[in-house]
N, C-alpha and C positions, 0 to 999 in steps of 0.2 A: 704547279702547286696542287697538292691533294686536300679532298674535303676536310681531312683531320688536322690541315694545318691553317682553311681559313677557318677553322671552328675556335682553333686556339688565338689566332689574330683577332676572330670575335671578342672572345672574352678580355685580350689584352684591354679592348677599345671602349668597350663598356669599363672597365673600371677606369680607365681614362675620364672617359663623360662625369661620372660620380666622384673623379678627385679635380678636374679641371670644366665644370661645365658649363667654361665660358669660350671654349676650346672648339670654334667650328671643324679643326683636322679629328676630330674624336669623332666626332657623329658622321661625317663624310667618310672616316675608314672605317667605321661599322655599318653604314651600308652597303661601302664597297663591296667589304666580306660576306653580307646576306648577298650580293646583287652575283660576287663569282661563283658561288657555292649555292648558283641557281632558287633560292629562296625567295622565292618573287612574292609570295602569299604572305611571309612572316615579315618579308620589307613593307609592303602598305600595310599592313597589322602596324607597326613602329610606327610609321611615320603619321598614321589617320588617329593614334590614340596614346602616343607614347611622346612623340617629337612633335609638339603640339603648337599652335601660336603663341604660343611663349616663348619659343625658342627665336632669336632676331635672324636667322639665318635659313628663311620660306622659302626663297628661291634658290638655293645651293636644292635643299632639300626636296621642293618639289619636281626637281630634274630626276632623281632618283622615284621616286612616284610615277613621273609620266613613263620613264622605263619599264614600272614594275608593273602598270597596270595594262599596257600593252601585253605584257610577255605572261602575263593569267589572261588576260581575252575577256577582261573589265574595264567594256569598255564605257561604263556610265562615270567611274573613278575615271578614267581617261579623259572623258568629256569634261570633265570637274576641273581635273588638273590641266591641262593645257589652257582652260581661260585663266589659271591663277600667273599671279609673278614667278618666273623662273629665269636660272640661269642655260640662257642659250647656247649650251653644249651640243659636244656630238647628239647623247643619249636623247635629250630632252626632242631636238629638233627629230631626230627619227621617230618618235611618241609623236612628236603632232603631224609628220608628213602620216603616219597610218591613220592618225584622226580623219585628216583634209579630203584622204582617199576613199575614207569609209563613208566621209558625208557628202561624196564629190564636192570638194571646192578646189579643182583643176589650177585655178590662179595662185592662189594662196600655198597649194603644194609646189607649185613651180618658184617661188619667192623661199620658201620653206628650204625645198633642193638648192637652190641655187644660193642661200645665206650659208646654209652647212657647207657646201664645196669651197665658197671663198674661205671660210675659214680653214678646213685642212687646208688648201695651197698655200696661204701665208704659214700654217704652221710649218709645213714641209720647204717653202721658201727659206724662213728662219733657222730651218737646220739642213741649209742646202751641203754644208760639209760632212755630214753624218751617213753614216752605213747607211747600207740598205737595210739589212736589220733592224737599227734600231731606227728606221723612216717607216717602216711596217704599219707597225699600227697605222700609220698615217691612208698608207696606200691602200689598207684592207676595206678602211672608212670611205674612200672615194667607191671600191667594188659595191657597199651595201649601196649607195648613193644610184649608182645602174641600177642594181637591184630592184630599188623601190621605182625607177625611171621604167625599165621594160615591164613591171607590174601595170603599171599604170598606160602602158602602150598596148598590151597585152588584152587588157579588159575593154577597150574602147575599140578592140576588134569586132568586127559580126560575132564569128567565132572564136571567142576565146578558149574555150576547149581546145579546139585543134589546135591553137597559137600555141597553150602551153605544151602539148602532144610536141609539137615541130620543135620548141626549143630544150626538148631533155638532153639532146648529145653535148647542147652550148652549158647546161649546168652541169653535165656530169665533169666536162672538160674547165668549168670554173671551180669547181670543187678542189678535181685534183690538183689543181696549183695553187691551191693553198694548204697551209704548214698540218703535215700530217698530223693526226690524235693531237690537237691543240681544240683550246678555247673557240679558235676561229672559225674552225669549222661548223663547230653546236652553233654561235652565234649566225653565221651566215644561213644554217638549216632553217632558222629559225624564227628570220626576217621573212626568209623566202616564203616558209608557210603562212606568215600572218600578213603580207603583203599578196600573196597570190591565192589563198583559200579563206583564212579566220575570216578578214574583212568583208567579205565578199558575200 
C-alpha cells in the first residue's frame, strides 16, 4: 500500500469518527493509517489532544501511543503511557519491553517477552491450517521478540560494542529473509535501532 492510499483511508476514517463516533473501528483505522504511513509525531498529536478521556475506548488507544512514542524516541510520553490501561497487544507490549530495558527492569521485560510470545503461539496454534503467508505476520512477531531477547543479551556483555561488531553477518542474513521492500523490513530496522542504540 502507497502513502497516497493510506492518506485516502485517513480521510475515509475521520469522516467515519464525525458520522459514527461511537464507533471504536473508526478511531482504531485512523490510527492504523497515521501508524503505516509512519506518522508517529501526528498519532501522539491525536491521541494526547484530539482522542481525549472522553473517548470510553483508553486502552485500545493508548496501545497505539505506547507504539508511537517509542518509534519518536519520547520517551517521557512512553513513561506516561505504559503506566496507563492499555490493551496488551503486539505493539503495546514491544513499547513497554523498550521501556523495561531502558530502565533495566530484567524481570518485568522477561514476563513482558514471554506474555507477548504465548500470545503469537496461540494465535498461530489457532490458525494452525493456514499458509504460511498468511501465518507471517505471526512468525515476523516472534523474529522482533529475539530481537529485543539478543538486545538485552548483548548489552549485559562487558563488551557490547564488539558483541554487536560480532553479530552484523547474523542481522545481515536475518534481514535477508525477510519479504523484500515490504513494511517488515522498515519495522524490524527499526526495533533493532531503538532496542540496540536509542535506548541505550
Amino acid at each position: 500500500v502507497n502513502l497516497g492510499e493510506w492518506d485516502y483511508a485517513e480521510t475515509l476514517y475521520k469522516s467515519k469518527i464525525s458520522d459514527r463516533p461511537l464507533d471504536l473501528s473508526a478511531y482504531t483505522g485512523y490510527l492504523e493509517c497515521l501508524s503505516k504511513s509512519n506518522r508517529f509525531n501526528s498519532l501522539l498529536y491525536e491521541v494526547d489532544n484530539k482522542l481525549t478521556e472522553s473517548i470510553p475506548w483508553q486502552p485500545q488507544i493508548n496501545s497505539y501511543r505506547i507504539d508511537a512514542a517509542w518509534h519518536v524516541e519520547d520517551w517521557s510520553a512512553l513513561e506516561k503511557a505504559v503506566n496507563k490501561p492499555m490493551e496488551r497487544n503486539m505493539r503495546a507490549l514491544v513499547g513497554c519491553a523498550l521501556h523495561q530495558m531502558k530502565n533495566n527492569l530484567p524481570i518485568e521485560l522477561t514476563c513482558t517477552i514471554d506474555e507477548a510470545r504465548s500470545n503469537i503461539v496461540k494465535q498461530i496454534a489457532m490458525s494452525a491450517s493456514e499458509s504460511y503467508r498468511k501465518c507471517y505476520p505471526q512468525l515476523f512477531e516472534l523474529q522482533l521478540l529475539e530481537e529485543l531477547e539478543a538486545s538485552q543479551q548483548v548489552w549485559n556483555k562487558p563488551d557490547p560494542v564488539n558483541e554487536i561488531k560480532a553479530i552484523q553477518p547474523l542481522w545481515h542474513g536475518t534481514l535477508e529473509r525477510v519479504i523484500p521492500r515490504s513494511q517488515y523490513r522498515l519495522n524490524l530496522l527499526e526495533l533493532r535501532k531503538a532496542a540496540f542504540y536509542d535506548i541505550r
